[in-house]
Z-matrix of the N, CA and C atoms (Angstrom, degrees):
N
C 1 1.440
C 2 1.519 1 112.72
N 3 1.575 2 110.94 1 -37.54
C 4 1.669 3 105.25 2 171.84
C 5 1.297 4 121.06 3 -50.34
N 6 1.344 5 106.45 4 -43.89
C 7 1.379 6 106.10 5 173.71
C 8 1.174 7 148.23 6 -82.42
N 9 1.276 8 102.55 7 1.55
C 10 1.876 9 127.11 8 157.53
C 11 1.158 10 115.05 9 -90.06
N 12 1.306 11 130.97 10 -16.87
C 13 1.795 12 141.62 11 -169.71
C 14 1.902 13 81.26 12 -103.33
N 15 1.416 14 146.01 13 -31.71
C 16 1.402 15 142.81 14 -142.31
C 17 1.778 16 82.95 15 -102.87
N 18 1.342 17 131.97 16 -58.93
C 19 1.476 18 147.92 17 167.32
C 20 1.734 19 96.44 18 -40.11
N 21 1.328 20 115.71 19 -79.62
C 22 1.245 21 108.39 20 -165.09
C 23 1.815 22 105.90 21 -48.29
N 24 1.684 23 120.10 22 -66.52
C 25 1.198 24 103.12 23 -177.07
C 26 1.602 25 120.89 24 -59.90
N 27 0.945 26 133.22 25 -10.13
C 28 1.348 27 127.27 26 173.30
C 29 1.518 28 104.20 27 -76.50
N 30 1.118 29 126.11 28 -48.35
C 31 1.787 30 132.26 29 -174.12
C 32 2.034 31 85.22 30 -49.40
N 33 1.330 32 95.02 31 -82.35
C 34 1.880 33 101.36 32 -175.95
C 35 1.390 34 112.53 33 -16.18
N 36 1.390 35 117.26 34 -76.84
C 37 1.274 36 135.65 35 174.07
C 38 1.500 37 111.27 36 -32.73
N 39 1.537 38 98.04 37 -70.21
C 40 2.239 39 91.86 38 174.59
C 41 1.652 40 111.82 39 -47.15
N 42 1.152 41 119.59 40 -37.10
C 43 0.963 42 122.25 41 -156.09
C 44 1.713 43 117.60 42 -75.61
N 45 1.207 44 106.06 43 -37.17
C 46 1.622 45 139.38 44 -174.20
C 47 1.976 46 95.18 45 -76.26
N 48 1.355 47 106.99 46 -52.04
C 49 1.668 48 127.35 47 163.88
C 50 1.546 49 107.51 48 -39.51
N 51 1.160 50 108.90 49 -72.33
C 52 1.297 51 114.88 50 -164.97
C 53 1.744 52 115.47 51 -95.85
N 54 1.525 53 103.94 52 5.37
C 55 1.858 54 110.92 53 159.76
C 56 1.876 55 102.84 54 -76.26
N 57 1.697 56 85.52 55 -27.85
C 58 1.771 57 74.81 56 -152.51
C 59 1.423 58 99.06 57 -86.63
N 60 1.567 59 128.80 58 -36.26
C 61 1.210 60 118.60 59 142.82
C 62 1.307 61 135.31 60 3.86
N 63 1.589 62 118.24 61 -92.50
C 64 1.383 63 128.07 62 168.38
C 65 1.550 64 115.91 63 -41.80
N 66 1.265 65 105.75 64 -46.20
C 67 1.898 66 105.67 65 174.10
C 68 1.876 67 97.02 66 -65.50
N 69 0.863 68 115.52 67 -29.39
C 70 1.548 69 96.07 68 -179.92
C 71 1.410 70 117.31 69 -81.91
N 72 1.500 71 117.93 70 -33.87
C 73 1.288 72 105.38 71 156.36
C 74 1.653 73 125.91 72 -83.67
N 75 0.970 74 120.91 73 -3.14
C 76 1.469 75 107.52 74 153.32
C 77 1.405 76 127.26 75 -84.71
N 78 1.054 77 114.38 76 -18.57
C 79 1.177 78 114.89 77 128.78
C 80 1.408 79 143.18 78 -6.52
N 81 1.628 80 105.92 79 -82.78
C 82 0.847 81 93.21 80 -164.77
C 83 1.970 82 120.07 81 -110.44
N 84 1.570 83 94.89 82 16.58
C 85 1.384 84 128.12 83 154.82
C 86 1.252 85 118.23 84 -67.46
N 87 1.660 86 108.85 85 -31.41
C 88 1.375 87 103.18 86 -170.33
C 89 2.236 88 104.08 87 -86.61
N 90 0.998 89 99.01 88 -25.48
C 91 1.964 90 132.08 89 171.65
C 92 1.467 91 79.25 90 -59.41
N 93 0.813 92 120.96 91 -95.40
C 94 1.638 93 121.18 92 -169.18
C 95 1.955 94 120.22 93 -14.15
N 96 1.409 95 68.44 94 -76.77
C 97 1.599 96 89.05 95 178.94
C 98 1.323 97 120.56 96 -39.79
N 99 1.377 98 113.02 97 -51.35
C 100 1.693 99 136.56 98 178.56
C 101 1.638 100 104.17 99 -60.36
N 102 1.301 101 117.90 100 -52.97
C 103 0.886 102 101.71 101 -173.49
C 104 1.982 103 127.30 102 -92.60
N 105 1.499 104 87.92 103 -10.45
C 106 1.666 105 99.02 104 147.67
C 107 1.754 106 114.86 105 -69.88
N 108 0.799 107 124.71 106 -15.49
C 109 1.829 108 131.25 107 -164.26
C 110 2.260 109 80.06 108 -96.89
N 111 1.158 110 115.77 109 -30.75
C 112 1.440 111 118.40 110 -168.60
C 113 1.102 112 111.28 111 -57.71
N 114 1.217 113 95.59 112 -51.69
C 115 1.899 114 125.78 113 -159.91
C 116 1.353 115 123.96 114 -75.70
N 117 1.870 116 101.52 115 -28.03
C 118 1.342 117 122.16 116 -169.41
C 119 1.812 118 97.69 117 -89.68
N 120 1.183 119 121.74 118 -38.98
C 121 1.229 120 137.53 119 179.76
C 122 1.640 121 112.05 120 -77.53
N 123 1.408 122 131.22 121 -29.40
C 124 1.607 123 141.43 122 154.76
C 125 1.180 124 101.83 123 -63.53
N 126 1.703 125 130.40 124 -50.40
C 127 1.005 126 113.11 125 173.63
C 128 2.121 127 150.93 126 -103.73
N 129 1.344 128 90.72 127 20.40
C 130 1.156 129 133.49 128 148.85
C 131 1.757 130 111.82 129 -64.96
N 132 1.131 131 118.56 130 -74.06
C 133 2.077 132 129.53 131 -167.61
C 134 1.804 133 81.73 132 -68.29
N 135 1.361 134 133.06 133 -25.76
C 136 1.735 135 101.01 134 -172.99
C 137 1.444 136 98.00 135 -92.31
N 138 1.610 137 120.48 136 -37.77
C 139 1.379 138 100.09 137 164.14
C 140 1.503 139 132.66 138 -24.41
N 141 1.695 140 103.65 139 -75.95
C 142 1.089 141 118.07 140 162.91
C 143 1.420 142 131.25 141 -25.42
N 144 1.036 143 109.81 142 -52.40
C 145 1.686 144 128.43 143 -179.43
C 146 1.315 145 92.97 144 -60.23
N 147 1.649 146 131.51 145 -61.31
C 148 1.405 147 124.31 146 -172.44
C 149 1.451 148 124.68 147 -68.24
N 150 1.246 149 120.61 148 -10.98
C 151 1.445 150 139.28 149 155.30
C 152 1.451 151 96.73 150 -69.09
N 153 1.215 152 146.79 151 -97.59
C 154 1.328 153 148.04 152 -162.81
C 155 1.611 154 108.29 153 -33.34
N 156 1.166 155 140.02 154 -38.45
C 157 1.428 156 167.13 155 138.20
C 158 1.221 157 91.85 156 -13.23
N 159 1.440 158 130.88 157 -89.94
C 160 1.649 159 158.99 158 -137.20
C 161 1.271 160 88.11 159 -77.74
N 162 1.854 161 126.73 160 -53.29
C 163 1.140 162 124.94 161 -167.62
C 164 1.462 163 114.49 162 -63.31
N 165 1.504 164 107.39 163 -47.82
C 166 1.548 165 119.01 164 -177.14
C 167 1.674 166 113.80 165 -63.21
N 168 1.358 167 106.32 166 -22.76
C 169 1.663 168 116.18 167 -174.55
C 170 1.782 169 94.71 168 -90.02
N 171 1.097 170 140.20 169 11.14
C 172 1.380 171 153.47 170 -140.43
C 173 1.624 172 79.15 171 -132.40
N 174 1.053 173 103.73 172 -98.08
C 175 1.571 174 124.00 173 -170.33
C 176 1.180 175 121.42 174 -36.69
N 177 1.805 176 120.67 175 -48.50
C 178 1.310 177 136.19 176 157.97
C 179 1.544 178 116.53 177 -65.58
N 180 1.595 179 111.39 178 -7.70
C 181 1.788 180 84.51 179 154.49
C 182 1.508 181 110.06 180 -97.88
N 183 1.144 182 139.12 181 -16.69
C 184 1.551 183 147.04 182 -138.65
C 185 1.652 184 71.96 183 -111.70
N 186 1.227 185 154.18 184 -74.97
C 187 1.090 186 130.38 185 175.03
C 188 1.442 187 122.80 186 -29.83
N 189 1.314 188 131.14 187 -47.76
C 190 1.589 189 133.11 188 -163.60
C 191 1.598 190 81.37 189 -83.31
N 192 1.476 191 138.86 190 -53.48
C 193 1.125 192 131.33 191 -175.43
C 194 1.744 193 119.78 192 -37.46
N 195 1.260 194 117.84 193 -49.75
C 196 1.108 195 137.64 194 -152.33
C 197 2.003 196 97.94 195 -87.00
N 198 1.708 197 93.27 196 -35.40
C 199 1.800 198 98.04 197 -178.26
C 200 1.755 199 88.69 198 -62.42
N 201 1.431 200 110.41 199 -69.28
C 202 1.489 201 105.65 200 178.78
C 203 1.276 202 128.34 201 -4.12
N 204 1.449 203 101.51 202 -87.53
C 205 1.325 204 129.31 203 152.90
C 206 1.672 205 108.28 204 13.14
N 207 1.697 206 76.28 205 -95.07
C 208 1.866 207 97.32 206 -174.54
C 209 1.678 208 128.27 207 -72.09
N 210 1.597 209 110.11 208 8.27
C 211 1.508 210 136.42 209 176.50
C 212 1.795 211 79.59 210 -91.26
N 213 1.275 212 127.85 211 -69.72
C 214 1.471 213 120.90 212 -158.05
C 215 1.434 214 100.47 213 -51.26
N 216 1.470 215 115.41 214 -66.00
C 217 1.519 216 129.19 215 -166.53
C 218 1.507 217 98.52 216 -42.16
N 219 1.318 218 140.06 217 -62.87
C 220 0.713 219 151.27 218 -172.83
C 221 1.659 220 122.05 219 -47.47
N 222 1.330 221 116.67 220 -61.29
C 223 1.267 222 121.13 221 161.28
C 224 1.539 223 106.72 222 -65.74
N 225 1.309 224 150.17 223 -41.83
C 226 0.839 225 129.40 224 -171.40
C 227 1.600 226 107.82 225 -73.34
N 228 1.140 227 102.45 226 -34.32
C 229 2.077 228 94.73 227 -175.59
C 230 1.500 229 104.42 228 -67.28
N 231 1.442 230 123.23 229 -32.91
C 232 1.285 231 121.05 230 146.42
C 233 1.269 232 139.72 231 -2.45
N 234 1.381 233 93.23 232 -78.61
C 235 1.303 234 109.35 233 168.90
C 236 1.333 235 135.62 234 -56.46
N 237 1.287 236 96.37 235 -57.90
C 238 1.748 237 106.33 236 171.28
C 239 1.519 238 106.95 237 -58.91
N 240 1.332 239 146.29 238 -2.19
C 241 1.095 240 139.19 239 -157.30
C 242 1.783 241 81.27 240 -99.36
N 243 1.393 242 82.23 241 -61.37
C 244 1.735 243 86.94 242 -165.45
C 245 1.459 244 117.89 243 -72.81
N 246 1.382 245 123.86 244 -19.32
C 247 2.062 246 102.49 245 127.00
C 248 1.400 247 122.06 246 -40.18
N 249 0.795 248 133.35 247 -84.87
C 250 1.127 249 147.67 248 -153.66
C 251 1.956 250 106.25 249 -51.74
N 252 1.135 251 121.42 250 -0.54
C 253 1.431 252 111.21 251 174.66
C 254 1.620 253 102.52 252 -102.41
């Protein structure tokens, strides 16, 4: 009988061992994952951010372009005006 009561608690014991095991590595697969899901998503919004950057540095020259632009037009129609009297 000891040795069927020594089998049974040893089976329990591995068993309880190696439940808690697997919860510890899922665990810490699941830690992983999350914080790969972190990293991918931090680095996604700085992408982004550097696009919004590029875009705004886009816009703010085609703006100064366009003041240019209409500084030349301007003095030059100017000019010809004031020939022209």
């Amino acid at each position: 009988m000891e040795t069927e009561e020594l089998i049974i608690v040893s089976t329990i014991s591995s068993t309880i061992f190696i439940t808690g095991l697997i919860l510890v590595i899922i665990g810490l697969v699941s830690s992983f994952n999350k914080k790969r899901v972190q990293q991918r998503q931090k680095y996604e919004l700085e992408l982004k951010n550097k696009e919004l950057e590029m875009m705004n540095a886009v816009v703010q020259a085609q703006e100064t372009e366009r003041t240019n632009i209409a500084r030349n037009l301007h003095d030059e129609v100017g000019a010809i005006l004031a020939m022209a009297q």
